[in-house]
C-alpha positions in Angstrom: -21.9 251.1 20.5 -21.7 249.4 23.6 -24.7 249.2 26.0 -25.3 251.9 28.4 -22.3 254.0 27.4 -24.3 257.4 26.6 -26.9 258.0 29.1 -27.7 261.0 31.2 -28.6 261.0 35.0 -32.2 262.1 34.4 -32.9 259.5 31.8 -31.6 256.7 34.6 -33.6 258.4 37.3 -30.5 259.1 39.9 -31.8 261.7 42.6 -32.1 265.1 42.4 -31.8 265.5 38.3 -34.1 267.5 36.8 -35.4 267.4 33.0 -35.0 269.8 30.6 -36.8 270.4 27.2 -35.0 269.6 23.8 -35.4 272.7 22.2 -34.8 270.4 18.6 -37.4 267.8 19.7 -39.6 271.0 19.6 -38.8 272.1 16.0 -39.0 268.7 15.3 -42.3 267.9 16.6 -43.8 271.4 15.3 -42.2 270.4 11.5 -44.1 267.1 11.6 -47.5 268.5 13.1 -47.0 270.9 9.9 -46.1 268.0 7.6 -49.8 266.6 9.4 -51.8 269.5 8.6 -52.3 269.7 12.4 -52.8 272.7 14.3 -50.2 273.7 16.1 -50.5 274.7 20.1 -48.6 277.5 21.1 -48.8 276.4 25.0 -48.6 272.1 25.4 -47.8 270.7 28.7 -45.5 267.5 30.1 -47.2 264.9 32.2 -46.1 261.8 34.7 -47.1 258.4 33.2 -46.1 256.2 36.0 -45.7 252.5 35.6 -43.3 249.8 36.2 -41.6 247.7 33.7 -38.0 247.0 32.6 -37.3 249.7 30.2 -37.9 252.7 32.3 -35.7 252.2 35.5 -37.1 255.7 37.3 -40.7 253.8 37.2 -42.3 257.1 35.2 -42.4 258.5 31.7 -42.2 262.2 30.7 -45.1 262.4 28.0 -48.2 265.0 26.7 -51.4 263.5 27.7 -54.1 266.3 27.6 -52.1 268.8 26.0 -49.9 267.6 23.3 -48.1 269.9 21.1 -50.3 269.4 18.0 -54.0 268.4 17.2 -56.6 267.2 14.6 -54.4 266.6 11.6 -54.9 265.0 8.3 -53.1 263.3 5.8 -54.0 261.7 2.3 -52.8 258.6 1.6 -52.5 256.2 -1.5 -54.5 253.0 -1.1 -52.1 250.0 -2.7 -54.8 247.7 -3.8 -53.0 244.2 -4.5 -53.2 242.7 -7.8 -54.0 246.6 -9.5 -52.2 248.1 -11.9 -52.4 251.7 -12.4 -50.5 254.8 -12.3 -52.7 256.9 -10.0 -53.6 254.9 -6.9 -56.9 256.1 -5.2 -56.8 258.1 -2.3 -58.0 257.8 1.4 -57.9 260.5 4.6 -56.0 259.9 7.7 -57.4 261.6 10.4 -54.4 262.6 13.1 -55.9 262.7 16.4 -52.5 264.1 18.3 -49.1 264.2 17.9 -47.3 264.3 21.4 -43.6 263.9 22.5 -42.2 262.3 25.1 -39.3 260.6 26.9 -37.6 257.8 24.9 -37.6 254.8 27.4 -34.7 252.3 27.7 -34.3 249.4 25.1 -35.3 245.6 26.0 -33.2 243.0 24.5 -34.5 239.0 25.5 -32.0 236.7 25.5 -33.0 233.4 27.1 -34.2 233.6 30.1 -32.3 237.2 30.6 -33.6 240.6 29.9 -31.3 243.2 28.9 -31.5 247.0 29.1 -30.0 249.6 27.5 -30.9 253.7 27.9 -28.2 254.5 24.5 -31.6 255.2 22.2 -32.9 257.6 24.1 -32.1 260.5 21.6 -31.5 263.4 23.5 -28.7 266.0 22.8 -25.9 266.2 25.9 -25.7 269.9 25.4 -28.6 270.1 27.5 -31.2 271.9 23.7 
């Protein structure tokens, strides 16, 4: 599509617009922390990251610092071992320390000496879920 032609007003940072909470990132987020074998949290909270750089024109991220919505999962995992052949692949554990959400910043595109933005992957719903 063509650059910058589905944003929303919080995601740009214009005055006054407030966030609201995607109630499918949610589902989401709690499927994967299943998937994880993480415990769930049944109260997570948002947080400010502020920094400056190109993709996140409001100069601050929405994101879960010390309270993310899932903790302390654990995945198994074949090992690919190059140059073996076998049908059963050993194993290893994956230890998941957290699994947070948070706002999708703007995309950087470097073209010469020119750095482009575009907000369009920021994957929120415009029905406000």
């Amino acid at each position: 599509g063509r650059p910058n032609a589905n944003v929303c007003p919080v995601c740009l940072g214009h005055p006054g617009m407030l966030p609201s909470l995607n109630k499918k990132m949610v589902e989401l987020a709690i499927k994967t922390g299943v998937a994880l074998n993480c415990s769930i949290h049944h109260e997570s909270k948002f947080d400010r990251k502020q920094y400056f750089y190109g993709d996140l024109p409001k100069g601050y991220q929405i994101s879960q610092n010390d309270r993310p919505i899932a903790t302390e999962g654990l995945v198994e995992a074949p090992m690919f071992v190059v140059g073996m052949q076998t049908d059963a692949f050993p194993t290893c554990k994956v230890r998941i320390h957290r699994l947070h959400m948070e706002e999708d910043t703007a995309k950087l595109t470097h073209e010469g000496q020119d750095s482009l933005a575009t907000s369009n992957d920021g994957g929120g719903d415009d029905d406000g879920a």
